[in-house]
MMTF fields as JSON, N, C-alpha, C and O atoms, coordinates in Angstrom:
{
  "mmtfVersion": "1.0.0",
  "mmtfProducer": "UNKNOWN",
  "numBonds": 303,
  "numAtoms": 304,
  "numGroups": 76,
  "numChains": 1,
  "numModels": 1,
  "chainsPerModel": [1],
  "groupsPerChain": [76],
  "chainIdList": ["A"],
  "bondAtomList": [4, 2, 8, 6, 12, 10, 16, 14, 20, 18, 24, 22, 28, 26, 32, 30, 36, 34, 40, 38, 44, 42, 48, 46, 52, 50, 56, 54, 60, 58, 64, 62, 68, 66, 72, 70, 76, 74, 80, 78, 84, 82, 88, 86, 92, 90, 96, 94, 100, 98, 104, 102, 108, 106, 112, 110, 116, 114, 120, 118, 124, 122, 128, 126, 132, 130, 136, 134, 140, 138, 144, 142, 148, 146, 152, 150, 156, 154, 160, 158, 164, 162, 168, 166, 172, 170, 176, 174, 180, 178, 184, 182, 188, 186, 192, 190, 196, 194, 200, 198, 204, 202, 208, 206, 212, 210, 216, 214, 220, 218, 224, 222, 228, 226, 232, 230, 236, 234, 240, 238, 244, 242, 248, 246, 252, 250, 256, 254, 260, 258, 264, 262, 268, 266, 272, 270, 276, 274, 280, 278, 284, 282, 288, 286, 292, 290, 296, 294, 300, 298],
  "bondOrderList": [1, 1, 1, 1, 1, 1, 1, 1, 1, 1, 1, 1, 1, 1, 1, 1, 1, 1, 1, 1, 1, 1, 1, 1, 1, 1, 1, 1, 1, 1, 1, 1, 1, 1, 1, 1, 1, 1, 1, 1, 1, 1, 1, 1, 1, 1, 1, 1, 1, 1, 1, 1, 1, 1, 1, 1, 1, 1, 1, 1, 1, 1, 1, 1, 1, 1, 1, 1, 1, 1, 1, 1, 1, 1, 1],
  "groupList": [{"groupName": "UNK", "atomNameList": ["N", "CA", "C", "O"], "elementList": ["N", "C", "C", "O"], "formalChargeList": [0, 0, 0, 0], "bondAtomList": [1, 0, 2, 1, 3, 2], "bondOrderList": [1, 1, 2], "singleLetterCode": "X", "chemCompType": "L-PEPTIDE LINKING"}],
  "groupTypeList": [0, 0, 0, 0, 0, 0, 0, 0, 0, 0, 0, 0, 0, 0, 0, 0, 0, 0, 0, 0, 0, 0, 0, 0, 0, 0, 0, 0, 0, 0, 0, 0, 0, 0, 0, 0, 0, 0, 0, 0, 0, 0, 0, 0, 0, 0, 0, 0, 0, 0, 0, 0, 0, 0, 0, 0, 0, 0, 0, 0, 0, 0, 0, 0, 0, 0, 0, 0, 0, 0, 0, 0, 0, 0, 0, 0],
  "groupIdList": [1, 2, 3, 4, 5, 6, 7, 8, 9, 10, 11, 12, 13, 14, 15, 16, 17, 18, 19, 20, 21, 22, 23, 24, 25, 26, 27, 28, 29, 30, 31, 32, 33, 34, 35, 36, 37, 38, 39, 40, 41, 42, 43, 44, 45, 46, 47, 48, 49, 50, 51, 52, 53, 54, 55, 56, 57, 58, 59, 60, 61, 62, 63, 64, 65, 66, 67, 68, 69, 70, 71, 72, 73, 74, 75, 76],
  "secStructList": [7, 7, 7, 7, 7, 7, 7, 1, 7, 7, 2, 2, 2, 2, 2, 2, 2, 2, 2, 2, 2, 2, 2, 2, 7, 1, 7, 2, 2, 2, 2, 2, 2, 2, 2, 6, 2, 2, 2, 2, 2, 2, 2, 6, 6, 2, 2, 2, 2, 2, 6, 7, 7, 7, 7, 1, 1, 1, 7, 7, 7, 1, 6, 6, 6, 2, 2, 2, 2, 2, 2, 2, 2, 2, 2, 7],
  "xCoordList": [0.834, 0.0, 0.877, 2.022, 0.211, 1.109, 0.331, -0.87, 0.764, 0.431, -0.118, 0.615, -1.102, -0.675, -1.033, -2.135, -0.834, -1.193, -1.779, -1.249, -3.0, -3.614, -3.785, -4.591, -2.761, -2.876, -3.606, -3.794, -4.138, -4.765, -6.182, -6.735, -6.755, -7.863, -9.297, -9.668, -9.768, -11.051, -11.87, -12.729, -12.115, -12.817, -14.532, -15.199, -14.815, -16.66, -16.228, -17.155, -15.118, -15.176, -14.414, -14.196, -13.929, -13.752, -15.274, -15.71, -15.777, -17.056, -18.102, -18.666, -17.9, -19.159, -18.134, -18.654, -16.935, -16.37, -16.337, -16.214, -16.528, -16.8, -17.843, -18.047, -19.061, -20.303, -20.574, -21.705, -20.206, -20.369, -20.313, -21.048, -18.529, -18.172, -19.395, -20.048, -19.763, -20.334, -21.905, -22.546, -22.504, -23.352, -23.307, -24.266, -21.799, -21.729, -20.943, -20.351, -20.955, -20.487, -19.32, -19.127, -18.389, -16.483, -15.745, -16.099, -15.01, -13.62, -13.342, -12.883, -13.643, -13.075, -11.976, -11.908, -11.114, -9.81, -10.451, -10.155, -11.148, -11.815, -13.026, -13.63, -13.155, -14.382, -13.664, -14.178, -12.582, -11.552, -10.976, -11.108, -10.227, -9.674, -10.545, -10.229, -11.698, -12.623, -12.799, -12.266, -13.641, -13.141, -11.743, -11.576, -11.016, -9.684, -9.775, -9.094, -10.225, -9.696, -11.02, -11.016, -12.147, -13.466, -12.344, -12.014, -12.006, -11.239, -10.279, -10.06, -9.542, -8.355, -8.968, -8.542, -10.27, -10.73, -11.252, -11.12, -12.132, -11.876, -11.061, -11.37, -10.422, -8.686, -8.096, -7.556, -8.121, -7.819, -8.813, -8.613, -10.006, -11.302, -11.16, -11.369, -10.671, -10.432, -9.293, -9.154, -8.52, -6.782, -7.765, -8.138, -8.14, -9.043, -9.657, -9.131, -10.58, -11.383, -10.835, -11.135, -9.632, -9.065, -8.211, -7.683, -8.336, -7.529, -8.151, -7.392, -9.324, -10.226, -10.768, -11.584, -10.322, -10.907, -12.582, -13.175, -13.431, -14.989, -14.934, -13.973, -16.013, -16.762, -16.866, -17.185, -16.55, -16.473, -18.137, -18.566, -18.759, -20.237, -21.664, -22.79, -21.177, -22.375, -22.999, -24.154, -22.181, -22.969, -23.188, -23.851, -22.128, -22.401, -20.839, -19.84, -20.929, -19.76, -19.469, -20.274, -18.082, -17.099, -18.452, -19.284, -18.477, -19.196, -20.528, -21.207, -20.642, -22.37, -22.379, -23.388, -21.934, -21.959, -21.164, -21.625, -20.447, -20.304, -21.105, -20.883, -22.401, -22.856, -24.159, -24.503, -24.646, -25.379, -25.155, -26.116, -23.814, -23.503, -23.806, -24.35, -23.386, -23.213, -24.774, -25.113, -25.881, -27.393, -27.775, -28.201, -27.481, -27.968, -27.138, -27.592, -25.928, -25.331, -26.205, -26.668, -26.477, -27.541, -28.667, -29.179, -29.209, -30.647, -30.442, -30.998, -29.744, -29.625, -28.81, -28.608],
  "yCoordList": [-1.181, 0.0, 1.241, 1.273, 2.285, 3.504, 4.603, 4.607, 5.629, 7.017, 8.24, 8.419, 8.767, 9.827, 11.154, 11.046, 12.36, 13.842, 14.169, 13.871, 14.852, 15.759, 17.028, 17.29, 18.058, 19.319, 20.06, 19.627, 21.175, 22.3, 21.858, 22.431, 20.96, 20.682, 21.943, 22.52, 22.114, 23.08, 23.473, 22.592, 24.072, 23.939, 23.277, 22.72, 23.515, 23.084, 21.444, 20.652, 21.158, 19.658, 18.7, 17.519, 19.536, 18.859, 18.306, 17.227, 19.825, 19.984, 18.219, 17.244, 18.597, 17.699, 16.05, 15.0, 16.227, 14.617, 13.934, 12.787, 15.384, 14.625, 14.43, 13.445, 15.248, 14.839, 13.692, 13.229, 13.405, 12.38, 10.692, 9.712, 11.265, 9.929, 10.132, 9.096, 10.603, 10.41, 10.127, 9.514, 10.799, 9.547, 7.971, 7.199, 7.654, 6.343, 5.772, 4.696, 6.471, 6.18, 5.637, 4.439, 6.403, 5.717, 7.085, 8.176, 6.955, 7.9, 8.585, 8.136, 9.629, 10.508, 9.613, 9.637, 8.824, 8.483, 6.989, 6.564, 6.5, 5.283, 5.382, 4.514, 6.993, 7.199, 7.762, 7.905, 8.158, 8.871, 7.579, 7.327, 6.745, 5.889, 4.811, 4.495, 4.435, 3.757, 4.866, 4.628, 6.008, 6.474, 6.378, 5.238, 6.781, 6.528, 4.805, 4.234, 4.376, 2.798, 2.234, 1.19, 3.328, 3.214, 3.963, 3.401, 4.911, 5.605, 4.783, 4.672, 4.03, 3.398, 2.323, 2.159, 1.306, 0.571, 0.383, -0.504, 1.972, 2.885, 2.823, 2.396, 2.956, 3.455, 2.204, 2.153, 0.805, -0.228, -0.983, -2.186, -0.388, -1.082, -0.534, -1.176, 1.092, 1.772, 1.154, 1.246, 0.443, -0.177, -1.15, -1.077, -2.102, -3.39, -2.928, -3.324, -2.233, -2.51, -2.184, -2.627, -0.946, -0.617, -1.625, -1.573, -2.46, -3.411, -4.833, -5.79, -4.949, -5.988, -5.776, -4.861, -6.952, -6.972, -7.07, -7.809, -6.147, -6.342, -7.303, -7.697, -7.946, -9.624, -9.127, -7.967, -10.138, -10.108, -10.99, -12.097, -9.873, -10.67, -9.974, -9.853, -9.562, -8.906, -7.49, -7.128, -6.847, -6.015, -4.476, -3.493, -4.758, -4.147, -3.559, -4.169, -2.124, -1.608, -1.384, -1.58, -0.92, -1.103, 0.409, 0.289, 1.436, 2.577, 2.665, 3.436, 1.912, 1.636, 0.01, -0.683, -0.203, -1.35, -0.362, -0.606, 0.411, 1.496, 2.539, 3.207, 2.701, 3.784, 2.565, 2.873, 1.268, 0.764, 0.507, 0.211, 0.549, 0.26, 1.523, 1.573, 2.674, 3.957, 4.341, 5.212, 3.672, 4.229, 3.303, 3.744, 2.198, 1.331, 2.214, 2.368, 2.569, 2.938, 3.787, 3.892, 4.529, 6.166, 6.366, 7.369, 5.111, 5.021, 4.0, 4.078, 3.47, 3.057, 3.834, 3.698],
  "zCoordList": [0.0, 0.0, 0.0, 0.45, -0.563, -1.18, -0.375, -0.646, 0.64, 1.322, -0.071, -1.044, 0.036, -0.278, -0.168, 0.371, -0.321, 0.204, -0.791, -1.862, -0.801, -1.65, -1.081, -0.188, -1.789, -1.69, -2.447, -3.584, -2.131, -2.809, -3.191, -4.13, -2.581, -2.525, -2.57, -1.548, -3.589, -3.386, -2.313, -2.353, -1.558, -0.38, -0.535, 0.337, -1.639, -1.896, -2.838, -3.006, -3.263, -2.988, -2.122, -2.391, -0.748, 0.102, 0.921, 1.322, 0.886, 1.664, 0.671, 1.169, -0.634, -0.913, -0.52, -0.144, -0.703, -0.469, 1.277, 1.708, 1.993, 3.331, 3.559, 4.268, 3.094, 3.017, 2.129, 2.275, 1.692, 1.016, 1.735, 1.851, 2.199, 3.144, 4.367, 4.247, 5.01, 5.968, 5.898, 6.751, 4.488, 4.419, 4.058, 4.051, 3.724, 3.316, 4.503, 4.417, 5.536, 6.929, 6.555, 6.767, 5.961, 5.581, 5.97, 5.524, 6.58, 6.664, 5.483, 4.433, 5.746, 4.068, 3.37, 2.141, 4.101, 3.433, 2.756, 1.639, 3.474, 2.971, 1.908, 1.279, 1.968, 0.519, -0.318, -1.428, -0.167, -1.513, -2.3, -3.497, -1.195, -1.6, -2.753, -3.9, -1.957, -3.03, -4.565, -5.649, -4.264, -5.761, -6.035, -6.468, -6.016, -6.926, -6.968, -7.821, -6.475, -7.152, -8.249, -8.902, -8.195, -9.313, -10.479, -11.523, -10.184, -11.545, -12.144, -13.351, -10.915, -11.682, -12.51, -13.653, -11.877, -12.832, -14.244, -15.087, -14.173, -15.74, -16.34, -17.452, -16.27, -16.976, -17.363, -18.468, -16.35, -16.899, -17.524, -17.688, -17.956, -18.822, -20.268, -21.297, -20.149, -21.179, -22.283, -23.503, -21.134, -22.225, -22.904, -24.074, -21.962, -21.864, -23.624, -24.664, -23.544, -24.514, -25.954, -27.063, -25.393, -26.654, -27.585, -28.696, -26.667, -27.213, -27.608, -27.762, -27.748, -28.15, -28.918, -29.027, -30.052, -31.087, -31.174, -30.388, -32.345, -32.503, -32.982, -33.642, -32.753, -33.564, -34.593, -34.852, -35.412, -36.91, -37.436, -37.106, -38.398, -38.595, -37.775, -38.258, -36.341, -35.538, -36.181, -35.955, -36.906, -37.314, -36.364, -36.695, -34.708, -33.903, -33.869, -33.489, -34.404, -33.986, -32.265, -31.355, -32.168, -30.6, -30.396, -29.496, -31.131, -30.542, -30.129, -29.449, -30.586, -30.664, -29.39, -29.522, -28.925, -27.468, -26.667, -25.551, -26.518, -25.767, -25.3, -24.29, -26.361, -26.318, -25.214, -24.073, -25.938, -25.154, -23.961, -23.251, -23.402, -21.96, -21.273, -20.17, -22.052, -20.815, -20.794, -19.992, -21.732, -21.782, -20.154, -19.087, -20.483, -19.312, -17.649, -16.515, -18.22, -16.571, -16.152, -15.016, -17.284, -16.726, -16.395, -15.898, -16.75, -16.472, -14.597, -13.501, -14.981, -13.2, -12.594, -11.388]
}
């Protein structure tokens, strides 16, 4: 496990990130930490996909099953 300092933090998104943790009853450091490890999983889904080949035959471009995933995220 790796420490680390975040300086210069905004004051109105400290305010919404401790409010935040404390409705999810986690230690600011334990609700930051979980986002940054949602972001980092992004980022390694982003290599992920860039790098997978589309089915050949479906008819379903990479943009268009992208676009169907982020419709479904938004509606839940």
């Amino acid at each position: 496990m790796k420490r680390m300092n975040l300086r210069e933090v905004p004051d109105d998104v400290y305010r919404a990130l401790t409010s935040a943790a404390e409705a999810n009853r986690q230690s600011l450091s334990a609700f930051v930490v979980d986002r940054l490890t949602e972001a980092a999983e992004v980022t390694r889904l982003r290599d992920y996909v860039s790098t997978y080949p589309e089915p050949r035959g479906s008819g379903v471009t990479l943009e268009e099953a992208t676009s169907a995933v982020r419709e479904v995220r938004e509606a839940s």
